[in-house]
Backbone bond lengths (Angstrom), bond angles and torsions (degrees), N, CA, C in turn:
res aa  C-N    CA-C-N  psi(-1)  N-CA   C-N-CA  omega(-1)  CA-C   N-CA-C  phi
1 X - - - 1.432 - - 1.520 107.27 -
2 X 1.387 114.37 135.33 1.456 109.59 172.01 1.613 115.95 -71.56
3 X 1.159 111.07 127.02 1.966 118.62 178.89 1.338 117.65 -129.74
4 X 0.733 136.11 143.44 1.265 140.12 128.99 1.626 140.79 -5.61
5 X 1.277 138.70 65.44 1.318 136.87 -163.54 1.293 130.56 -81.23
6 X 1.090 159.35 153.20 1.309 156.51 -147.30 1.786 90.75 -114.73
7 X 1.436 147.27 100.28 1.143 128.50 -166.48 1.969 81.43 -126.02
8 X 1.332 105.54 126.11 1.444 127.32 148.32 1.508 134.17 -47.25
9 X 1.141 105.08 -86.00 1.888 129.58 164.74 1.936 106.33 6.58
10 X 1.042 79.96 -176.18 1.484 94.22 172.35 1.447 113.94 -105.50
11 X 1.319 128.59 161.11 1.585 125.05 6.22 1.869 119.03 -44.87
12 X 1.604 102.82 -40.79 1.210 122.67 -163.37 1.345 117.08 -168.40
13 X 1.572 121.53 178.23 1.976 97.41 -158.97 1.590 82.65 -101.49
14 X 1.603 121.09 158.39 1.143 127.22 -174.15 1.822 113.79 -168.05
15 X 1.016 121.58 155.43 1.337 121.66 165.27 1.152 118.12 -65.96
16 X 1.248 124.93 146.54 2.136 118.99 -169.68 1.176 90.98 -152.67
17 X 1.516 124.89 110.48 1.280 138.27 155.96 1.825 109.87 -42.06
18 X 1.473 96.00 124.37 1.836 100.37 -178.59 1.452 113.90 -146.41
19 X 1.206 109.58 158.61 1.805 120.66 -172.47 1.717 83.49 -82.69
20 X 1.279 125.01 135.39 1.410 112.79 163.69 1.693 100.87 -139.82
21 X 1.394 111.72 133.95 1.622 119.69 -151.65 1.469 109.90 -79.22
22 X 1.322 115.01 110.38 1.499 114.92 -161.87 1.571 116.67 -59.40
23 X 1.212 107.67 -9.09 1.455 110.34 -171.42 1.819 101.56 -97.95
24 X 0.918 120.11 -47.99 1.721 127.20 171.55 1.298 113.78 -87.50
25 X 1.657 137.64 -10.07 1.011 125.08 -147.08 1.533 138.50 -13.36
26 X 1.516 89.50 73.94 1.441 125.75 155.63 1.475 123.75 -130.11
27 X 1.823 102.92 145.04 1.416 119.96 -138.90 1.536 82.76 -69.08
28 X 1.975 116.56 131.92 1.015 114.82 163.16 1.982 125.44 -78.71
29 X 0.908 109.38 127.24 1.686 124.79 -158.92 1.797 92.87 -120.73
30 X 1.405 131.64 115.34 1.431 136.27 141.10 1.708 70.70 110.33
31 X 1.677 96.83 -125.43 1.919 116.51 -152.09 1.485 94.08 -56.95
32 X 1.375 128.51 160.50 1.377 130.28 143.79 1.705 101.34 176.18
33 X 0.947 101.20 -157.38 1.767 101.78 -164.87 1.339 88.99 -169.10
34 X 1.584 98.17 152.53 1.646 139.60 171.29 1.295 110.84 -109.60
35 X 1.136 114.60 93.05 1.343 136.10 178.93 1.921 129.32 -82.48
36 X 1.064 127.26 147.77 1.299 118.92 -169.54 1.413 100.35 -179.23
37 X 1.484 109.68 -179.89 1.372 135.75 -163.60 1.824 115.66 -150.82
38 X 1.922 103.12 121.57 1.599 88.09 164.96 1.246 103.64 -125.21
39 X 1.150 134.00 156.92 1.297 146.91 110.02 1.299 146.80 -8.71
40 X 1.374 123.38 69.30 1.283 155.03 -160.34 1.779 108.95 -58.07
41 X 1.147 115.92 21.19 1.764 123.13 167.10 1.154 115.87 -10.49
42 X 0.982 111.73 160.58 1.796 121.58 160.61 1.544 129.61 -116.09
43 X 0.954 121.31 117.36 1.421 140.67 -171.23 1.705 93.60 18.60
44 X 1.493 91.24 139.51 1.540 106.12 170.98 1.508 117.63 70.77
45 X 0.941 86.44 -9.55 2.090 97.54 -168.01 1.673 108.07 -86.34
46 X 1.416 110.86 122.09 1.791 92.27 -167.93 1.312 118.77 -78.84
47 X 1.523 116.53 152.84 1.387 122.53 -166.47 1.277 114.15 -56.71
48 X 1.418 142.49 138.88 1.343 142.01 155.58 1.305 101.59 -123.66
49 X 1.772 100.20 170.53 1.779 121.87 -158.02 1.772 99.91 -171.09
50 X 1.242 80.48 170.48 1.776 89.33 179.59 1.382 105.69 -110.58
51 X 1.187 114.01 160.32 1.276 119.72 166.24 1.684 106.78 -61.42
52 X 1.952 91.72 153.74 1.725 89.04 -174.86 1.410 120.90 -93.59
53 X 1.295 131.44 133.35 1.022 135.10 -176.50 1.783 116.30 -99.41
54 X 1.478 106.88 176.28 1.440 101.94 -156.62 1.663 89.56 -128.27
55 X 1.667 122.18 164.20 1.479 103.03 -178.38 2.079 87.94 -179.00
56 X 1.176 103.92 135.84 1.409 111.29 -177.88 1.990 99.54 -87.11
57 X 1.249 101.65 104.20 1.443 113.43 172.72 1.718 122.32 -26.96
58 X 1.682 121.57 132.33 1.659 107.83 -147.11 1.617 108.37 110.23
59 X 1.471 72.50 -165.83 1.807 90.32 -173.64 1.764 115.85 -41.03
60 X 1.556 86.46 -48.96 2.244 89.35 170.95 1.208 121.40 -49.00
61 X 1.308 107.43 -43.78 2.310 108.45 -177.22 1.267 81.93 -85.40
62 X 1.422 152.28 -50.73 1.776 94.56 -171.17 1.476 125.28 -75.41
63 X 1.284 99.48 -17.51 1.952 101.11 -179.97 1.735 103.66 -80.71
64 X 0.860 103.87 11.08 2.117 104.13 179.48 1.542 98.65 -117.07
65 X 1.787 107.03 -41.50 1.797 101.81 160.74 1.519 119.02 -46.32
66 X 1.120 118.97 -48.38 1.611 132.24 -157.98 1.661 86.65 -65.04
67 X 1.320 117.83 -64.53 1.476 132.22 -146.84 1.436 104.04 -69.82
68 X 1.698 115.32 -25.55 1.322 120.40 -170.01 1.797 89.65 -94.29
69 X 1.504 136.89 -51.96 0.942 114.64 171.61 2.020 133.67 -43.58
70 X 1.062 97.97 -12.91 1.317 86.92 -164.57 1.569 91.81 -121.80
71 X 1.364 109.14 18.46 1.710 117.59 162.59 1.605 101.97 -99.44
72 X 1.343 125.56 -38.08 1.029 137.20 -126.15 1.806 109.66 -157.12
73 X 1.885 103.92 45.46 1.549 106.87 -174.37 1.092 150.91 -51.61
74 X 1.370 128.79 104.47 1.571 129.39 -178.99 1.616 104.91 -10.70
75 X 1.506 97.32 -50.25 1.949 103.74 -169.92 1.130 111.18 -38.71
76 X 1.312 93.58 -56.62 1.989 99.28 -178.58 1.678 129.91 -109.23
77 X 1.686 87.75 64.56 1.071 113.52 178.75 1.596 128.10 55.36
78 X 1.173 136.78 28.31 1.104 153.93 -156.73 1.676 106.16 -104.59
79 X 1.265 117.61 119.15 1.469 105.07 173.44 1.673 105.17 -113.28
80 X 1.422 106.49 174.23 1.899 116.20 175.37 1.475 92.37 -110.55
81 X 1.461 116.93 123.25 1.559 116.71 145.85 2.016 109.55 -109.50
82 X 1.200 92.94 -163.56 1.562 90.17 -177.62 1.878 92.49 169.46
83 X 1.294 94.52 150.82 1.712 105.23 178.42 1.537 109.16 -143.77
84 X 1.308 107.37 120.90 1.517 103.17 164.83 1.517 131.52 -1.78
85 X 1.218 139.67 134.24 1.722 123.04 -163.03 1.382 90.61 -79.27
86 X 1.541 135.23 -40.59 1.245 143.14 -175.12 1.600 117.28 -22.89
87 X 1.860 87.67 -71.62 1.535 110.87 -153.91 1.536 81.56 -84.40
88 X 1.547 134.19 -24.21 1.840 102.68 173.71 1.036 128.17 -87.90
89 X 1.521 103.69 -5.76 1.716 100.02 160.60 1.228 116.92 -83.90
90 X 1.225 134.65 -15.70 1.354 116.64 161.06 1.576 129.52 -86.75
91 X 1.435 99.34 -21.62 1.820 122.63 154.09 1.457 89.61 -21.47
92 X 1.847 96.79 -88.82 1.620 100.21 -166.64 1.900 133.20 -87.32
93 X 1.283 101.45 32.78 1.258 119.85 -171.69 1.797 75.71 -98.73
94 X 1.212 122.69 -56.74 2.180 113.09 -176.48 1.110 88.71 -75.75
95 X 1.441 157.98 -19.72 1.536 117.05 -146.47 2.139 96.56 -110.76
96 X 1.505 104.44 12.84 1.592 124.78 -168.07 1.541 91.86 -92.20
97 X 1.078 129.61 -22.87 1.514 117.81 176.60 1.580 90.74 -129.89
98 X 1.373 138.34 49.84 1.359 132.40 157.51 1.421 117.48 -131.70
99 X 1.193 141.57 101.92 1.158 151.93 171.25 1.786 116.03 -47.32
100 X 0.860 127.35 103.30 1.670 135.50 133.79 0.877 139.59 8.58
101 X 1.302 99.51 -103.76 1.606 135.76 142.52 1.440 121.15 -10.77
102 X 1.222 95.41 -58.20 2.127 112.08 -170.67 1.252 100.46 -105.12
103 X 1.741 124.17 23.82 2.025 114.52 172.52 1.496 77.15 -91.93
104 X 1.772 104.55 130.00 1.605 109.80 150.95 1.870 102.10 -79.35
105 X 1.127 123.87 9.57 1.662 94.53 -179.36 1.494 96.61 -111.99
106 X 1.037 145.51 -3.33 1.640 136.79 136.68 1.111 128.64 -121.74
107 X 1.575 108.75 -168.60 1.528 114.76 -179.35 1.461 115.72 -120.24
108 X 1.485 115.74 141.38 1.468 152.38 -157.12 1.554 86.13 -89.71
109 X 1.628 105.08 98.03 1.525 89.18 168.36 1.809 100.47 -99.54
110 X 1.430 95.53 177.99 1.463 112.69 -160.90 1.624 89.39 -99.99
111 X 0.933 130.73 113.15 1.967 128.60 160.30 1.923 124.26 -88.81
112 X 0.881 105.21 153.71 1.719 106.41 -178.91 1.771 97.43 -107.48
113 X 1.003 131.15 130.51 1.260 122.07 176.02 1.907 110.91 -111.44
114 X 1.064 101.85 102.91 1.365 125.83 178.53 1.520 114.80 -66.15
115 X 1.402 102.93 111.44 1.687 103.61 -175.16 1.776 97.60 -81.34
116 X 1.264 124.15 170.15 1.305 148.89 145.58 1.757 115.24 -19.12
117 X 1.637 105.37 110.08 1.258 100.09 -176.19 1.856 122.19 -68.90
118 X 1.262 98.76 -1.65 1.994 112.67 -150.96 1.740 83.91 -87.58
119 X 1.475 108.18 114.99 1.321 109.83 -159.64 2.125 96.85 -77.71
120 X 1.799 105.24 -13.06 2.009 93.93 176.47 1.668 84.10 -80.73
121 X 1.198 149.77 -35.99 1.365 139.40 -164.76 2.113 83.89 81.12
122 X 1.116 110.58 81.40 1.503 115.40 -179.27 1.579 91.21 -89.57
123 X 1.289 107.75 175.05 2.113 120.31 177.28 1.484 77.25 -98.75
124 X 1.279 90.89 166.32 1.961 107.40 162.99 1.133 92.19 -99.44
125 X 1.850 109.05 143.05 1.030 111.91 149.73 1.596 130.47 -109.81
């Protein structure tokens, strides 16, 4: 999940926005992935998804796969995608000054974002 970190160091001590890997929570640095889940509906039915999660590529994405599957069941239609942390920060580094809403060449769908069914909110391990 991207957070907020308490960073010391120099220049000076400050808050520093960071990917931190939901499954180790430790700050992901180089490989890692943005992980998530949609909801495979049937016509007319509005899109839902999970919130996106963060995970150092390896042993972490499959123990955040496991944890998101069984948040988030194949049974009921639920799939796992995930994208390099790289290519989605630059995904949404263009899509921060691009409007949606106002593209006449598609459509702005509406999503439900589905938190975590695990009522302690446990880490995967």
């Amino acid at each position: 999940m991207i957070e907020y970190v308490p960073y010391s160091g120099e220049p000076e001590a400050m808050n520093c926005p960071a990917a931190i890997c939901d499954t180790c929570r430790e700050q992901v640095v180089g490989e890692g992935n943005i992980v998530w889940c949609i909801r495979a509906g049937n016509k007319g039915e509005q899109r839902q998804q999970s919130p996106l999660f963060a995970s150092h590529e390896g042993g972490c994405d499959c123990a955040l796969g496991r944890w998101l599957e069984a948040q988030y069941p194949l049974d009921d239609n639920w799939i796992n995608l995930s994208d390099e942390i790289d290519v989605f920060l630059k995904q949404l580094g263009n899509n921060v000054g691009r409007s949606f809403a106002d593209d006449p060449r598609g459509d702005y769908h509406q999503v439900i974002v589905r938190m975590p069914t695990d009522p302690l909110q446990e880490q995967p391990r």
